[in-house]
N, CA, C and O atoms as a GROMACS GRO file, in nm:
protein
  484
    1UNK      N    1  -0.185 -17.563   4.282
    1UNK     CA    2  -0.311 -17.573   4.209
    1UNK      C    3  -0.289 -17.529   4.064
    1UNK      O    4  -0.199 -17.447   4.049
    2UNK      N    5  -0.357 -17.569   3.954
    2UNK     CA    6  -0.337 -17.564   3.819
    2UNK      C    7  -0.413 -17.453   3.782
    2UNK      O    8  -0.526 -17.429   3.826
    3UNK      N    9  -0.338 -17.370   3.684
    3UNK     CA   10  -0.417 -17.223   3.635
    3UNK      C   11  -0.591 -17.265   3.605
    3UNK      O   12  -0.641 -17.371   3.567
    4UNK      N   13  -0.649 -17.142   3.636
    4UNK     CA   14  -0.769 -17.205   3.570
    4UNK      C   15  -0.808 -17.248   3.462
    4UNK      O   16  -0.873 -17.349   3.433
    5UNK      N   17  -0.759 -17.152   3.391
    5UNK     CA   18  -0.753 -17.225   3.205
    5UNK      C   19  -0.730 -17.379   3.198
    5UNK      O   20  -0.804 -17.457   3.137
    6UNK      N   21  -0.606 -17.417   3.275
    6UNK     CA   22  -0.590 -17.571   3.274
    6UNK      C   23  -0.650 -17.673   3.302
    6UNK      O   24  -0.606 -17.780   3.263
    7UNK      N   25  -0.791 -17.666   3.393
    7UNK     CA   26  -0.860 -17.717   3.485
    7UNK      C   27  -0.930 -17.777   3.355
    7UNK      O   28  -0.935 -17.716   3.248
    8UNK      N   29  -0.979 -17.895   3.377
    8UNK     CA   30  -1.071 -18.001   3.303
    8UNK      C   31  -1.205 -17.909   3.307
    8UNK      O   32  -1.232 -17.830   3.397
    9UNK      N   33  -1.272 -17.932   3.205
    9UNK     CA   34  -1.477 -17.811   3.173
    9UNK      C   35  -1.512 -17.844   3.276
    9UNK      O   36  -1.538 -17.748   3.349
   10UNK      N   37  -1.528 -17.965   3.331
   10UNK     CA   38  -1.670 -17.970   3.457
   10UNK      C   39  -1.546 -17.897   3.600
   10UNK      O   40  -1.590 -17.786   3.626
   11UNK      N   41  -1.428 -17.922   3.681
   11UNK     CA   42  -1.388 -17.822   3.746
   11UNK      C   43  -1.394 -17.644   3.747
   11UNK      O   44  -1.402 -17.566   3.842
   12UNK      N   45  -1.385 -17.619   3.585
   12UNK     CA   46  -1.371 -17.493   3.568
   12UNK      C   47  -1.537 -17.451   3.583
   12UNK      O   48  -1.587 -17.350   3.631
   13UNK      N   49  -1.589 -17.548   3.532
   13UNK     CA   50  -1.751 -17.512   3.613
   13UNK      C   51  -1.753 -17.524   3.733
   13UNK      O   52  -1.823 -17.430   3.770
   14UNK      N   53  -1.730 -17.566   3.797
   14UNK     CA   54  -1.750 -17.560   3.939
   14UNK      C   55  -1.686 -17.440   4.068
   14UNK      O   56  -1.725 -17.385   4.171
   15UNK      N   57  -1.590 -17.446   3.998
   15UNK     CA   58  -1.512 -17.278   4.034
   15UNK      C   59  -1.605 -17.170   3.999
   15UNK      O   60  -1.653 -17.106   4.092
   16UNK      N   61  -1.636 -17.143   3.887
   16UNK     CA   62  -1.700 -17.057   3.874
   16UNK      C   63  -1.832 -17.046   3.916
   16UNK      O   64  -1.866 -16.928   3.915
   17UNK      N   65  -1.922 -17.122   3.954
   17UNK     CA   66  -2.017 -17.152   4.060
   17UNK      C   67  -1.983 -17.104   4.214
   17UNK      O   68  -2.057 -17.039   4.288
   18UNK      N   69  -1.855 -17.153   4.240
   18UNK     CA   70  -1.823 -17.119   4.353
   18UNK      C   71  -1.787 -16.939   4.359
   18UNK      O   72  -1.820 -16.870   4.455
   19UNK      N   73  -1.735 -16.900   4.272
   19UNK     CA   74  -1.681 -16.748   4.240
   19UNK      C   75  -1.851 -16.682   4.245
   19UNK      O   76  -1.881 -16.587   4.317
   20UNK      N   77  -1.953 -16.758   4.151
   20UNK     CA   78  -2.086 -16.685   4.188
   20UNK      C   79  -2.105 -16.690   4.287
   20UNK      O   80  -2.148 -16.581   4.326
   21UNK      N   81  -2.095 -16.783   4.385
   21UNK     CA   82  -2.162 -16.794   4.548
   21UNK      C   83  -2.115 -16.659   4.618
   21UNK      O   84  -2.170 -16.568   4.681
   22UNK      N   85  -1.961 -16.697   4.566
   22UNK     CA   86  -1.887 -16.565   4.680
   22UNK      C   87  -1.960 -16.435   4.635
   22UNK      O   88  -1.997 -16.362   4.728
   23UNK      N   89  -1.986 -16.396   4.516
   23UNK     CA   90  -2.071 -16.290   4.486
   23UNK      C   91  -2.229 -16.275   4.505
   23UNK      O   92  -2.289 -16.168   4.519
   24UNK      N   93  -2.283 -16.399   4.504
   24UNK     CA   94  -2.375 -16.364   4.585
   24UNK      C   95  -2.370 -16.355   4.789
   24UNK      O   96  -2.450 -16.305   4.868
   25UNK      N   97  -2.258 -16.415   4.809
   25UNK     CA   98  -2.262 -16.426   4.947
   25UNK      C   99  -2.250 -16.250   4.948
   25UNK      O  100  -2.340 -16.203   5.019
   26UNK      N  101  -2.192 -16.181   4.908
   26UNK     CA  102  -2.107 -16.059   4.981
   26UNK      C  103  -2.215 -15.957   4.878
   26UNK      O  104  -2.199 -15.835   4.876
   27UNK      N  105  -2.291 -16.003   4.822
   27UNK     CA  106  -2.424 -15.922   4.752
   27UNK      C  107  -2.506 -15.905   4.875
   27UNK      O  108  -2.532 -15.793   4.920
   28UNK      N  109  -2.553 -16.031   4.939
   28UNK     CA  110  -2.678 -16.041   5.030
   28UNK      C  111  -2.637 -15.969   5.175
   28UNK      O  112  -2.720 -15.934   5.260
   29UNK      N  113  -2.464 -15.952   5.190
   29UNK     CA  114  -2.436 -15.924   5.318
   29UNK      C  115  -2.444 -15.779   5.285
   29UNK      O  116  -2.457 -15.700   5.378
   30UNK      N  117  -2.436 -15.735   5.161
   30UNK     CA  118  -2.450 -15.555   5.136
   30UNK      C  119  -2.556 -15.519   5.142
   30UNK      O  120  -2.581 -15.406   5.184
   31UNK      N  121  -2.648 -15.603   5.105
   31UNK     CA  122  -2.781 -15.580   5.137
   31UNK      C  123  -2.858 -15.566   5.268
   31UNK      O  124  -2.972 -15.532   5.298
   32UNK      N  125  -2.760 -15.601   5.327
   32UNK     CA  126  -2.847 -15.646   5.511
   32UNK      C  127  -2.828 -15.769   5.574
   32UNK      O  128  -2.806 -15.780   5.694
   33UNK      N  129  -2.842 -15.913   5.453
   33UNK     CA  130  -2.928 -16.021   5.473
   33UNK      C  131  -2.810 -16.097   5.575
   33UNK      O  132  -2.689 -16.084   5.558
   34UNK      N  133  -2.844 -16.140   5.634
   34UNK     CA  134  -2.701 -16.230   5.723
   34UNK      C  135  -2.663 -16.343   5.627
   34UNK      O  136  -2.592 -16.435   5.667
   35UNK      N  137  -2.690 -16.340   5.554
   35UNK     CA  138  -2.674 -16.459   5.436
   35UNK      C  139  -2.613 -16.598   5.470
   35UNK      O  140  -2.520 -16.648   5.406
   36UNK      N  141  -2.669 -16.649   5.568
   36UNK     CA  142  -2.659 -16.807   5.650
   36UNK      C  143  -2.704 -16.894   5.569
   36UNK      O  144  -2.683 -17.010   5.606
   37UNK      N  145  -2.765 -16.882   5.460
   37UNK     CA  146  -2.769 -16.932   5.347
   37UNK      C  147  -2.670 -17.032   5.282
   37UNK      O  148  -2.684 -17.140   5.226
   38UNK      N  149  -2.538 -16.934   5.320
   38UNK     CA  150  -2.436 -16.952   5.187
   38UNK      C  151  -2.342 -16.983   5.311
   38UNK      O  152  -2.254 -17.046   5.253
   39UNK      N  153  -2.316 -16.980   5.399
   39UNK     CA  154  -2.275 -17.016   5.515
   39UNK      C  155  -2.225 -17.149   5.516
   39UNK      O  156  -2.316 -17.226   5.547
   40UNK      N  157  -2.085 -17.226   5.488
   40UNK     CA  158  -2.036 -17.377   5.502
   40UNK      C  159  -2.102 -17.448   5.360
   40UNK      O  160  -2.098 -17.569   5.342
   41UNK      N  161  -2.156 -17.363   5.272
   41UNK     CA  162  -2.247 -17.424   5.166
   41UNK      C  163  -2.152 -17.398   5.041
   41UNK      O  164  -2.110 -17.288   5.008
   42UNK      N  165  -2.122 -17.539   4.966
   42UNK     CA  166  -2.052 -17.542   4.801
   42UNK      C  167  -2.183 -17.504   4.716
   42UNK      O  168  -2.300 -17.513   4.752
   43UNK      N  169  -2.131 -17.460   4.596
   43UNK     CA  170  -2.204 -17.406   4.513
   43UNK      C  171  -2.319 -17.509   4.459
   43UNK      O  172  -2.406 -17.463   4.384
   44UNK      N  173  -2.321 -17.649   4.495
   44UNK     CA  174  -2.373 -17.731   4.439
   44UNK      C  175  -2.481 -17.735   4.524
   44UNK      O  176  -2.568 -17.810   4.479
   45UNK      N  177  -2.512 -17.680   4.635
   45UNK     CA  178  -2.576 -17.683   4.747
   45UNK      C  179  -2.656 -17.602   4.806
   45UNK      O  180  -2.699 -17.607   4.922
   46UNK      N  181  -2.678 -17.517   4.711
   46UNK     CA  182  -2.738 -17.364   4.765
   46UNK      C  183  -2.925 -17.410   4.732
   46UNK      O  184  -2.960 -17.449   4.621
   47UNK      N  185  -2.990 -17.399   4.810
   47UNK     CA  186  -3.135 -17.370   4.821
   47UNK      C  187  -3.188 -17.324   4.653
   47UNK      O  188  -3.113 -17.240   4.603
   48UNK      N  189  -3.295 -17.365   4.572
   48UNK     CA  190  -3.352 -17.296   4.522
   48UNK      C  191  -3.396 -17.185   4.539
   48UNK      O  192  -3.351 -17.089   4.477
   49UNK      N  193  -3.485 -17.176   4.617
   49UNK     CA  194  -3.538 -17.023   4.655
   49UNK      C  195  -3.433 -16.915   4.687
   49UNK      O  196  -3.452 -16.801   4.644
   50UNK      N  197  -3.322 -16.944   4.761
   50UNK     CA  198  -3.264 -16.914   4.794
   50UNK      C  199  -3.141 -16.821   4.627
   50UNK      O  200  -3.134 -16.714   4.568
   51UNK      N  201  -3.104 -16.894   4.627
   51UNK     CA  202  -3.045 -16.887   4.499
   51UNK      C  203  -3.132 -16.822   4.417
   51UNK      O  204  -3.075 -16.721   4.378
   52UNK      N  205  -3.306 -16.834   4.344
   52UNK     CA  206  -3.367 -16.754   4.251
   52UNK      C  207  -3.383 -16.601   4.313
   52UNK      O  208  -3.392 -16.499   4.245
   53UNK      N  209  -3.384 -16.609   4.473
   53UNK     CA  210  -3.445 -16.452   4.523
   53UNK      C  211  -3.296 -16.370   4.523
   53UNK      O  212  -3.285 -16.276   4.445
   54UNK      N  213  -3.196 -16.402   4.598
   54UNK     CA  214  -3.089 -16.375   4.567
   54UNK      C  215  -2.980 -16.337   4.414
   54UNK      O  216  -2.905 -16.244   4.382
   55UNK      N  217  -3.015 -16.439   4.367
   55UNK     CA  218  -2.995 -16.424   4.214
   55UNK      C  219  -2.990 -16.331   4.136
   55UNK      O  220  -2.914 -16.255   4.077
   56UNK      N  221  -3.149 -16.374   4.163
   56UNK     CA  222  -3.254 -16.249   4.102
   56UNK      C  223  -3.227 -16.124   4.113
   56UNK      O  224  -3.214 -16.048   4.017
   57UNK      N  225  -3.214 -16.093   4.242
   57UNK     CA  226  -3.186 -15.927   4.289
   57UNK      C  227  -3.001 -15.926   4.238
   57UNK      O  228  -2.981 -15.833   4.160
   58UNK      N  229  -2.897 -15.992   4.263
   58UNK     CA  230  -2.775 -15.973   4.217
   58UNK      C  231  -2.801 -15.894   4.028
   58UNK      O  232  -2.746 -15.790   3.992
   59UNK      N  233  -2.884 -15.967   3.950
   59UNK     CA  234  -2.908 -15.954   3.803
   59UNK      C  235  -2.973 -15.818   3.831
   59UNK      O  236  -2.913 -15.712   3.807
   60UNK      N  237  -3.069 -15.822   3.871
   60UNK     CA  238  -3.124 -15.687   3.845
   60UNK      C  239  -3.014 -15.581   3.885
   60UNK      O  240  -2.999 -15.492   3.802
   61UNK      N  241  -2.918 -15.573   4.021
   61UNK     CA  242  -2.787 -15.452   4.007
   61UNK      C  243  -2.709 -15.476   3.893
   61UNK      O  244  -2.666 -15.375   3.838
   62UNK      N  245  -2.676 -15.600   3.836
   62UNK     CA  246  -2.566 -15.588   3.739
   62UNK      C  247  -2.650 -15.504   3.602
   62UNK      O  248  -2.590 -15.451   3.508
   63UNK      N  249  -2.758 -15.506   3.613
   63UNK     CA  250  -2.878 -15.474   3.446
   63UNK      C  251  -2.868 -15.295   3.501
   63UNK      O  252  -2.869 -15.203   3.420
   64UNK      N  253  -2.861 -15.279   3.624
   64UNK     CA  254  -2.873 -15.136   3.666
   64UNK      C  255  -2.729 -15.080   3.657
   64UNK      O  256  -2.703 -14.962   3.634
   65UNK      N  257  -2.643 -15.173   3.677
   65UNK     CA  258  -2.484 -15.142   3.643
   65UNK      C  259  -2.432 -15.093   3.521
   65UNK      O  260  -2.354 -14.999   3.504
   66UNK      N  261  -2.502 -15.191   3.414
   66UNK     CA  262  -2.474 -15.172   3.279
   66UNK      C  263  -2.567 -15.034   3.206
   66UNK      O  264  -2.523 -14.970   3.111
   67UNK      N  265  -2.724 -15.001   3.282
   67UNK     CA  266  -2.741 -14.899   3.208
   67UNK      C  267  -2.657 -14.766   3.273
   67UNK      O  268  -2.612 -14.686   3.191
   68UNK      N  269  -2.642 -14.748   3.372
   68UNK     CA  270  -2.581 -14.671   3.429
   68UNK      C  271  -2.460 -14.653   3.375
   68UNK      O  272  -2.421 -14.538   3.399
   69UNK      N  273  -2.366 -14.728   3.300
   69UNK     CA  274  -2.261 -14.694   3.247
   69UNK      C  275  -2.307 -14.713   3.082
   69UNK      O  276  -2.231 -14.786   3.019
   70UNK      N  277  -2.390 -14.671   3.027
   70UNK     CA  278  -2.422 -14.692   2.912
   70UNK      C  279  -2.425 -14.847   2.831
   70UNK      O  280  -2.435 -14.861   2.709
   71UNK      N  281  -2.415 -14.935   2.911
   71UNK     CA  282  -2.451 -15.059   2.826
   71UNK      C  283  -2.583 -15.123   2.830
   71UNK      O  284  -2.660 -15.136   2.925
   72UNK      N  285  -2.594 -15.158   2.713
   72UNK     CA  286  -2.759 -15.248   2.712
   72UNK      C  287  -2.775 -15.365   2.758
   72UNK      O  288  -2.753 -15.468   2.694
   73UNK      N  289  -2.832 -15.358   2.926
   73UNK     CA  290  -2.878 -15.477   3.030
   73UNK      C  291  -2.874 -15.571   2.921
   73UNK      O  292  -2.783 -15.654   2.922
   74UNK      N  293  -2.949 -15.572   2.835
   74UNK     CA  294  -3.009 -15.694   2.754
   74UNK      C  295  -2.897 -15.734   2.688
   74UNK      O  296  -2.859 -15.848   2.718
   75UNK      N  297  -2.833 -15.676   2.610
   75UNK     CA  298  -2.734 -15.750   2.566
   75UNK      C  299  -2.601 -15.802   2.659
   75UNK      O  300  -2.509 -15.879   2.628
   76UNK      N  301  -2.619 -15.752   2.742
   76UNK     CA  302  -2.507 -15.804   2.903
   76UNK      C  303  -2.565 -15.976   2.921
   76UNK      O  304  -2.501 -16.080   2.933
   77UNK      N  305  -2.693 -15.952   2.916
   77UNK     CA  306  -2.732 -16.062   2.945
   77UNK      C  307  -2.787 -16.172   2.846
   77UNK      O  308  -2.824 -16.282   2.885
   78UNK      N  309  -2.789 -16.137   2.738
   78UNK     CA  310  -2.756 -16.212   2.639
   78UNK      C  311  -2.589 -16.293   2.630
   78UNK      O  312  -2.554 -16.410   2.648
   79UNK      N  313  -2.513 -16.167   2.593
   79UNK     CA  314  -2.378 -16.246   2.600
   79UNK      C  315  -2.341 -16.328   2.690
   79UNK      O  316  -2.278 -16.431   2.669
   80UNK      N  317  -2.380 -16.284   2.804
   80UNK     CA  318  -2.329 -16.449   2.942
   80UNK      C  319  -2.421 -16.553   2.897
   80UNK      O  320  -2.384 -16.670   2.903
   81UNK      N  321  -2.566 -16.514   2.842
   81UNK     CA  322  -2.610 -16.654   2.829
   81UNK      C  323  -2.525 -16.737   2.738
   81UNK      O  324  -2.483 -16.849   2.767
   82UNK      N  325  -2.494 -16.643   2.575
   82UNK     CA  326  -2.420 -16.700   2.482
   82UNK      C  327  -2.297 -16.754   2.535
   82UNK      O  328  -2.268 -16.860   2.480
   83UNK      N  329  -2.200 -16.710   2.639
   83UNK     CA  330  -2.106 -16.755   2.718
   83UNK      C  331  -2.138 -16.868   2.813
   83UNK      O  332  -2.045 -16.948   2.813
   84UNK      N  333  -2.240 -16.904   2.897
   84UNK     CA  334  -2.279 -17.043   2.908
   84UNK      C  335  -2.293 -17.142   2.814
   84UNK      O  336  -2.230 -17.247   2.824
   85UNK      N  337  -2.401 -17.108   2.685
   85UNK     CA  338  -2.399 -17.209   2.646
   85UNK      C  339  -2.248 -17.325   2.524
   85UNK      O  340  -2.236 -17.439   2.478
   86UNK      N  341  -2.189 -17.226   2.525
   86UNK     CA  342  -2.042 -17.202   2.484
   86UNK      C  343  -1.955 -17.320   2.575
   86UNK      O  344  -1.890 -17.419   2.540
   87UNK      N  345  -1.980 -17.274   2.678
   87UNK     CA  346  -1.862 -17.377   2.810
   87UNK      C  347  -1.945 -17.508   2.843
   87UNK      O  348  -1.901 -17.610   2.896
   88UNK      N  349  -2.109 -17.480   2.787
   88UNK     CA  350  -2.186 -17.627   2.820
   88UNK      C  351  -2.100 -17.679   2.734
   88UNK      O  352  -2.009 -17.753   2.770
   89UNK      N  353  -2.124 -17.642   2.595
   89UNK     CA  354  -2.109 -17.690   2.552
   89UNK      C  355  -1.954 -17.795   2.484
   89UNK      O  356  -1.958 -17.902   2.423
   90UNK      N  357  -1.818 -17.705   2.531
   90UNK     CA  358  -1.716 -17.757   2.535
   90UNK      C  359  -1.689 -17.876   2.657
   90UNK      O  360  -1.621 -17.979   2.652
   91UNK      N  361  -1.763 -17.824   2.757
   91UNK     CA  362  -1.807 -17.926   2.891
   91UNK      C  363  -1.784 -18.075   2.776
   91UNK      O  364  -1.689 -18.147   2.744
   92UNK      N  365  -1.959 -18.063   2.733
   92UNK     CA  366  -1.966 -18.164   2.716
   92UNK      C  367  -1.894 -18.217   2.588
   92UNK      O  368  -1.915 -18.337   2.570
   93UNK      N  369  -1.809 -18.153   2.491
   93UNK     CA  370  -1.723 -18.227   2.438
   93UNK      C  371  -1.579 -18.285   2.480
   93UNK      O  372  -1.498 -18.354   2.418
   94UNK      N  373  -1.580 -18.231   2.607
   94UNK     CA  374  -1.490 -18.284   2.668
   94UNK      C  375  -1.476 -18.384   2.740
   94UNK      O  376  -1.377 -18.456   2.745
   95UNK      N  377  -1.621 -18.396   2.826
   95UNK     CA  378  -1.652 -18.498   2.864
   95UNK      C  379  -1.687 -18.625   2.776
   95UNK      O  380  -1.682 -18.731   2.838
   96UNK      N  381  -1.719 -18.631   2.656
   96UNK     CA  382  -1.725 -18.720   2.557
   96UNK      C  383  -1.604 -18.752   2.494
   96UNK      O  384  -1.605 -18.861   2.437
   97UNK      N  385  -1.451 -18.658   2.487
   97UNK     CA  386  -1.281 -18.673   2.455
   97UNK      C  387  -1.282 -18.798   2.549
   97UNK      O  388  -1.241 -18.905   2.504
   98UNK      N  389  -1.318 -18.790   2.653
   98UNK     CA  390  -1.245 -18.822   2.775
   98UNK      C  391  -1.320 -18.960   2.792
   98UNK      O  392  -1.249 -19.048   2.842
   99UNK      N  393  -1.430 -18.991   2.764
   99UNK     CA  394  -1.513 -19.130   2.792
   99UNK      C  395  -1.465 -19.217   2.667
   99UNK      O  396  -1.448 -19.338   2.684
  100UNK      N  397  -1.437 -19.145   2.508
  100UNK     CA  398  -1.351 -19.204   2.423
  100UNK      C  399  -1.212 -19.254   2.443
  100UNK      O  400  -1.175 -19.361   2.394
  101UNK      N  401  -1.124 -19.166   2.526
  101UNK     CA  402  -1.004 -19.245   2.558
  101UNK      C  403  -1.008 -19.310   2.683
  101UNK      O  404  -0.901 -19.340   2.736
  102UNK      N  405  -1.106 -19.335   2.733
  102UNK     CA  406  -1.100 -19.438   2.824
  102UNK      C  407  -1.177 -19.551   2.788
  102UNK      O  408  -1.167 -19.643   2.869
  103UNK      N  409  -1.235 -19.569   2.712
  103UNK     CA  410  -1.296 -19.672   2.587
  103UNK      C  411  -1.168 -19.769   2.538
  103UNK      O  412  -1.134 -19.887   2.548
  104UNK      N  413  -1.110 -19.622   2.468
  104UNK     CA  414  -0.952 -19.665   2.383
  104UNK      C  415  -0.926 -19.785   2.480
  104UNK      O  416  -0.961 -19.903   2.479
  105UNK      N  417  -0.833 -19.691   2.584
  105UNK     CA  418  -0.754 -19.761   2.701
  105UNK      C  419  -0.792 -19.884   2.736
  105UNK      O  420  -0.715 -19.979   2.749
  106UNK      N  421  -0.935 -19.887   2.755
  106UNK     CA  422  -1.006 -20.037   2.795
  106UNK      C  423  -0.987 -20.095   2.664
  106UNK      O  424  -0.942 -20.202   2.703
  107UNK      N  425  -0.987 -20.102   2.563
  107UNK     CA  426  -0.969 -20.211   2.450
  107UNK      C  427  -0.810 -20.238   2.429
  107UNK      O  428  -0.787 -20.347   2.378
  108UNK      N  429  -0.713 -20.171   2.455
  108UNK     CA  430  -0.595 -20.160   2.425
  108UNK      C  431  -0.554 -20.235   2.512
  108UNK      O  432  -0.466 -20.312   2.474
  109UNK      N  433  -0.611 -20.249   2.712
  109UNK     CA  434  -0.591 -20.317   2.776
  109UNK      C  435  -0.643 -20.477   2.775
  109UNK      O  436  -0.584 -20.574   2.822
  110UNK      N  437  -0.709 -20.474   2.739
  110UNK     CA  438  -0.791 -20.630   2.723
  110UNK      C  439  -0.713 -20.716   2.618
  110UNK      O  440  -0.684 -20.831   2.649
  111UNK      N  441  -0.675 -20.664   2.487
  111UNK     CA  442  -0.608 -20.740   2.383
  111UNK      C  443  -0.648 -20.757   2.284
  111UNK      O  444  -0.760 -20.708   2.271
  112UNK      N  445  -0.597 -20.828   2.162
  112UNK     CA  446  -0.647 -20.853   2.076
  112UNK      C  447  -0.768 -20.960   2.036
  112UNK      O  448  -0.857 -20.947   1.952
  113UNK      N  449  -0.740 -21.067   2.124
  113UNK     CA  450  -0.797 -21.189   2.150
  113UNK      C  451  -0.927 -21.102   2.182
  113UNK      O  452  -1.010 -21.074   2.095
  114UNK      N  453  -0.938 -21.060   2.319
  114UNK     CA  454  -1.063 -21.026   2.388
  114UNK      C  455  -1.139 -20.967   2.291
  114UNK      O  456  -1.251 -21.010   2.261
  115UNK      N  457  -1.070 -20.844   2.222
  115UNK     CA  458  -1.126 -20.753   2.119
  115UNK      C  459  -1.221 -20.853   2.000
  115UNK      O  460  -1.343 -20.844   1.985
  116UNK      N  461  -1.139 -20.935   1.933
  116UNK     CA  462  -1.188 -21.042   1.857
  116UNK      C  463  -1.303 -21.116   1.878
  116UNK      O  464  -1.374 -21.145   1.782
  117UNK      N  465  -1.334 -21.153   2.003
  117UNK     CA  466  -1.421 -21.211   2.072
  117UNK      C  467  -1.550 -21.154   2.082
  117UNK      O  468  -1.667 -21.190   2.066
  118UNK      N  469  -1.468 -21.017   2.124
  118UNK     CA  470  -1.608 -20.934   2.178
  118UNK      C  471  -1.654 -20.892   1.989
  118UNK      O  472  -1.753 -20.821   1.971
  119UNK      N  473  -1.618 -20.916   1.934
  119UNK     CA  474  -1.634 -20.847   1.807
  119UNK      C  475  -1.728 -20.950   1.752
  119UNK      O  476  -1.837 -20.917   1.705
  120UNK      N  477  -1.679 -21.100   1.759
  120UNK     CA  478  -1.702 -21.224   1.723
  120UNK      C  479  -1.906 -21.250   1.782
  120UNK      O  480  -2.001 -21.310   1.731
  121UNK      N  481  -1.887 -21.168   1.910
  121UNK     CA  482  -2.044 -21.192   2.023
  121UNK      C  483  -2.049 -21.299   2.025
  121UNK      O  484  -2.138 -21.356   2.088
   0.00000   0.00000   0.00000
């Protein structure tokens, strides 16, 4: 398997979705919950409710984590937001690299003629 760093934006999103599940799975089982929830379930798949009540309570220990060791909840949770919108956002320039060279590829494959043509309408 390829380091994570190496992984294409939308995989490395999806790992890390999955890395949240496992943390919420083993959150809800500290809690009590039998968490059957998360049970045979990919990260793409988890319940709304499920996911906001769970969630929810995971954020509120990490906000109790951070004052407890002197950091400001709020800015904990600021920076991951600023850190999402960061990886959306390389996501999606990556995903736009990648629909450009396969654009390329399709014109490079077709020819000059075709190109001409299609240029011509």
């Amino acid at each position: 398997m390829p380091e994570f760093a190496d992984l294409p934006a939308n995989e490395r999103d999806f790992v890390l979705a999955e890395w949240a599940l496992d943390a919420l799975d083993a959150y809800a089982l500290n809690m009590g919950n039998t968490s059957d929830w998360v049970e045979d379930c990919d990260a793409d798949q988890v319940g709304e409710s499920d996911l906001m009540a769970t969630g929810a309570d995971l954020v509120d220990a990490l906000m109790r984590l951070a004052r407890l060791n002197g950091v400001d909840p709020q800015a904990m949770i600021d920076k991951g937001v600023a850190y999402h919108l960061a990886s959306a956002t390389d996501e999606n320039e990556e995903i736009a690299a990648a629909e450009d060279d396969e654009t390329v590829s399709l014109l490079c494959d077709r020819g000059i003629a075709d190109i001409e043509n299609f240029l011509k309408g």
